[in-house]
N, C-alpha and C positions, 0 to 999 in steps of 0.2 A: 504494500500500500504506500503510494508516494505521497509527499507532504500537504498537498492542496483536499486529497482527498481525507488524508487525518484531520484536519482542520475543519473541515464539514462535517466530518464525521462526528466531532467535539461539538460544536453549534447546535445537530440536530439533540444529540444527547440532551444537552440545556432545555432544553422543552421539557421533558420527563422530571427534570433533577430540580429546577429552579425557573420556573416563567418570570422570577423578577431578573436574574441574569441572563436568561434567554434573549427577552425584549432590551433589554442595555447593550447587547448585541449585534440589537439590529441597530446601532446607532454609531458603531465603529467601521471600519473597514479594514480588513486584513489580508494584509498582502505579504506575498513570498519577497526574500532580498538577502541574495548570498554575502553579500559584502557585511551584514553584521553578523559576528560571531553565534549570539543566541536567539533574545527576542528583546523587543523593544516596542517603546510607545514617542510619539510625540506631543499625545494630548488627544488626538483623534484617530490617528488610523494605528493599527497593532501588525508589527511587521516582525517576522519570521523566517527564520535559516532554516532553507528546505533541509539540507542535511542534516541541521538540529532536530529538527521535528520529528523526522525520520528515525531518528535513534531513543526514541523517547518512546515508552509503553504507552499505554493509550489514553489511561490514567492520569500519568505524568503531563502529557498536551493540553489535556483539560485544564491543567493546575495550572500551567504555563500560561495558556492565553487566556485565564480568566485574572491573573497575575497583571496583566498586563492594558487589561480591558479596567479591572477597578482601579489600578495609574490612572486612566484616562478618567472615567467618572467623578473621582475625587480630586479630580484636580490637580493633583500630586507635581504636575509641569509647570502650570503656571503658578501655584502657591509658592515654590520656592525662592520666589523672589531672590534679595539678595542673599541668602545662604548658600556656603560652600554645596556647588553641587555632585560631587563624589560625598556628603555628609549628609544632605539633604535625601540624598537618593539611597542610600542604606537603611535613615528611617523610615521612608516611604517602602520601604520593601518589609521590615519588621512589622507595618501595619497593617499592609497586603497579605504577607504569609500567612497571619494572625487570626486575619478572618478567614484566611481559606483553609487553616487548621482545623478552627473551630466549628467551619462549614461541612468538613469530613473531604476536601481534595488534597491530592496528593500532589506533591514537588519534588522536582529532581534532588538527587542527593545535593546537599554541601548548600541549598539555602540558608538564605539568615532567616533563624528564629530567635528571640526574645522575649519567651513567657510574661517576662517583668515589667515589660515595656509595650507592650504590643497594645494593652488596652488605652494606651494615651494617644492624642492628635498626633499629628505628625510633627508638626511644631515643638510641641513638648517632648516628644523623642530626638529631637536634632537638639534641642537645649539641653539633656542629659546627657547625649551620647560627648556633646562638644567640652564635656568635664571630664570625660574618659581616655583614657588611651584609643589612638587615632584606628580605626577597625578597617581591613581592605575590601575593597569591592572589584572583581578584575574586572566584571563586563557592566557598568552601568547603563540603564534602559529606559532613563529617563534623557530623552532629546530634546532638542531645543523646541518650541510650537512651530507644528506646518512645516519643516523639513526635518526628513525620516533620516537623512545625511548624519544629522549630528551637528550640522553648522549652525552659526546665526544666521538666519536670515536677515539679507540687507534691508535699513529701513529706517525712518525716523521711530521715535521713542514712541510719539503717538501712533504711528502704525503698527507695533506692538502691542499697545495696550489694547487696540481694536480688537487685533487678534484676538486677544488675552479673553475679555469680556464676550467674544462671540461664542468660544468654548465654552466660557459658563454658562452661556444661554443654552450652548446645543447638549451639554450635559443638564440640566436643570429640567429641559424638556425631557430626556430618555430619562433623570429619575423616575419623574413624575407619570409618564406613562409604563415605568418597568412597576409602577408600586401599583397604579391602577389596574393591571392586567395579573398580579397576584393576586389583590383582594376580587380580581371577577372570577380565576380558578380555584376562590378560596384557599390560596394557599400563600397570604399575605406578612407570614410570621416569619420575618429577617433574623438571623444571626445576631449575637450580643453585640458582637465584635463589629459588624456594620453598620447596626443602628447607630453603634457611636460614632462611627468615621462618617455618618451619613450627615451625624446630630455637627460633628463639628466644623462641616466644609462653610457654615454662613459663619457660626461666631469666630474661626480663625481669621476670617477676613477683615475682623473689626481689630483694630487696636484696644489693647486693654485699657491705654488710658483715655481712647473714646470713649469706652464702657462707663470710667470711671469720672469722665466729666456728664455726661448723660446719668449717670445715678447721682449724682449730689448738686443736678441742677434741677433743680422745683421746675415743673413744666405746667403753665396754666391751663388748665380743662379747654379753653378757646382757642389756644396756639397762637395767639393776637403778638406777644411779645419775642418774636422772631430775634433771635440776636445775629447778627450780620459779620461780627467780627472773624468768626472763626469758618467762613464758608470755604475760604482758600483751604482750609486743613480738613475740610471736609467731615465739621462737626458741627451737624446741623443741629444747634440748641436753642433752649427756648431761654428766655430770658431769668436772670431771679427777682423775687418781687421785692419793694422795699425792705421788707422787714428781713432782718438778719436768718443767717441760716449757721446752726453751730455742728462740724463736722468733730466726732468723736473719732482717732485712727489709734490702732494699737499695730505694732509692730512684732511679731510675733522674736523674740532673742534665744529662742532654745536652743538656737543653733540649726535649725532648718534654712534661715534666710541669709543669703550671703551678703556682704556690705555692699558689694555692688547694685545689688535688688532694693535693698535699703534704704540707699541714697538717691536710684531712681523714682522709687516712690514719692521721698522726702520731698523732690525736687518738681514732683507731679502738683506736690500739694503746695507748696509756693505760689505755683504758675495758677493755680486755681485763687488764692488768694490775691494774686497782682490781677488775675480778671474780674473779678468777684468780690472786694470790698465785702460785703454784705456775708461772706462766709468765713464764719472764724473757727480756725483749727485750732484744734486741743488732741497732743500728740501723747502718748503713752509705751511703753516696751510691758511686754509680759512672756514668762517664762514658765512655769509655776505659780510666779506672785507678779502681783501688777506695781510697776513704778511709773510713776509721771503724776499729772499730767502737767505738761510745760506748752505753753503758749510757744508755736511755732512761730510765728509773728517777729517776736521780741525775743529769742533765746536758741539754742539749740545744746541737747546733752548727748553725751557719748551713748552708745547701746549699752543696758545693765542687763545681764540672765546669763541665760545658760545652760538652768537647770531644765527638767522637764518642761511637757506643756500643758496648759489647764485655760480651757478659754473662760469658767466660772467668774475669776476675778474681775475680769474687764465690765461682761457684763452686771455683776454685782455690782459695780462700781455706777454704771449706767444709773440702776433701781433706785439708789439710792439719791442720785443725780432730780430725778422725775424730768427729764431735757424733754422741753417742748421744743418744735421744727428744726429737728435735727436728723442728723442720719450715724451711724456708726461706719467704718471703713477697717477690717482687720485684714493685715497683709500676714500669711502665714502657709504652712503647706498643708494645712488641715486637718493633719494629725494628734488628736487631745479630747482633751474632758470635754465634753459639752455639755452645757445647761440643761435642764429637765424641760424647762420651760421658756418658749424664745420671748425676746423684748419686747417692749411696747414702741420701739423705734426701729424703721427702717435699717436693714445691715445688708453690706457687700464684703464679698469675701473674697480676696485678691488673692488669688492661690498659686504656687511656685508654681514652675516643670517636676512634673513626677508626681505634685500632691495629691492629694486626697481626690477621688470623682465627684462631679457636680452631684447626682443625685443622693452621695451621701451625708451632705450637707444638713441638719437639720432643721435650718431655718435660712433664710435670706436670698441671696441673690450672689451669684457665683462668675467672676469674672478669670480668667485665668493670664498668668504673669510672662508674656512673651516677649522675645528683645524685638527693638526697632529692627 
């Protein structure tokens, strides 16, 4: 059996196995192409070494271009942005693996897998792995958008971006009709592992400190108060109202958050005050026990902990407070005591690479801590 015909042979299989990856299928193209060693994506089409194919059980094909098909769905080409792309493209492969582990397909020998890691975006896997000893990739498969080459295409930045945005749109449409055509064969129940890579193709898009200017900015029910300042940086907010808004932020010092993540935040919350008058920060460390709280404004203290973590004290600290039009802000990995009972004030939870998952969150609104 030669390569074109295993590869269809793989496609029709998906009918049987998966109508949600069958129809995500019909939205790629795959084509044969000696000149790459194994297989690869550029974003849209999925392209394949007939001899590779050829050597590969029947099994294993399947795994391969469905490997290569969820690259392209999730985005995994053009999210990369400016990240190292032999780093980028390792995580993106421990994500893919991850879900087609857990889907029950099979992969040639000698793939990356990473149990530990597999459940995180892809983002947060290239920010843990980039603390790591540097790991090899011989044949990376992620190519450059719309040429299968491996080259850049030539071009201004903004015909780039065009690119960029059209793949989202032509993925966004094959989720959207791979999830509809599941739920019509009744058989609309995803993998753990995709759900997540599914859930986090819209929030990795956002900057977290979008997230976190959009939470601690009061938005009027009419949207009348349009603030104009920040349209170039593409944070469409709403105004804050006269009256003061007092932000609570604890910094998590157990030793989860590194000083560089620290300082970043610190530095977030500055810039929110130089826009914002009207929002006054009260900064805090907790480890164990809570220390602070020091007026960010007028002061700054070194980090104090160390010890364990316990998120009790901050919020105890809150109750005792009774803060009307405030919000809470905890930068932390998410790892600790929690409360029995959540506040009576809005909370965001700024969460390292690696922390804790959104949905174990007990209370609040979960933002996740990725670099520029």
């Amino acid at each position: 059996m030669n390569a074109n015909q295993k590869v269809r042979g793989s496609l029709l299989r998906l009918r049987s196995k998966s109508p949600f990856l069958a129809t995500l299928a019909l939205f790629a193209t795959f084509r044969a192409d000696p000149t790459h060693p194994t297989a690869a994506t550029d974003g849209r089409e999925v392209i394949y070494n007939p001899e590779f194919m050829e050597s590969l059980p029947t099994a294993q094909v399947d795994g391969v271009l469905l490997h290569e098909l969820l690259h392209a769905a999730l985005l995994h080409v053009t999210r990369r942005g400016w990240r190292n792309p032999k780093g980028f493209n390792i995580a993106a492969d421990i994500v893919v693996n991850g879900i087609l582990s857990q889907s029950g397909f099979e992969l040639p020998e000698g793939t990356i897998h990473d149990p530990d890691l597999q459940k995180y975006s892809v983002e947060e896997v290239y920010a843990i792995l980039s603390k790591q000893a540097p790991r090899d990739l011989e044949n990376p498969d992620l190519l450059e958008p719309d040429d299968a080459s491996g080259k850049p295409k030539e071009g201004t930045g903004a015909l780039r971006e065009a690119n960029a945005k059209a793949l989202e749109r032509h993925w966004k449409e094959a989720l959207e009709q791979a999830a509809a055509v599941a739920r019509g064969q009744k058989k609309g129940d995803l993998p753990a592992g995709l759900m997540r890579a599914l859930g986090a193709i819209g929030a990795s898009q956002l900057d977290w400190k979008t997230l976190l200017w959009r939470f601690l900015t009061r938005t009027p029910t009419d949207f009348t108060h349009f603030d104009r300042r920040f349209v170039y940086q593409r944070q469409y907010l709403e105004a804050l109202d006269s009256e003061s808004v007092r932000v609570y932020a604890c910094l998590d010092t157990s030793g989860s958050v590194e000083d560089a993540q620290m300082q970043s935040f610190v530095g977030e919350l500055r810039g929110i005050m130089r826009a914002y008058p009207q929002a006054k920060v009260q900064v805090f460390y907790a480890d164990a026990a809570l220390y602070g709280g020091f007026d960010l404004e007028h002061e700054w203290i070194d980090p104090i902990g160390g010890g364990g973590t316990d998120f009790n004290p901050f919020f105890k600290h809150l109750e005792q407070q009774q803060p009307e039009n405030s919000v809470a802000v905890y930068l932390t990995d998410g790892y600790g005591d929690f409360p029995a009972l959540p506040p009576n004030i809005p909370v965001l939870w700024v969460v390292t690479p690696g922390g804790l998952e959104n949905a174990q969150f007990p209370f609040g609104e979960v933002a996740r801590l990725l670099e520029n």
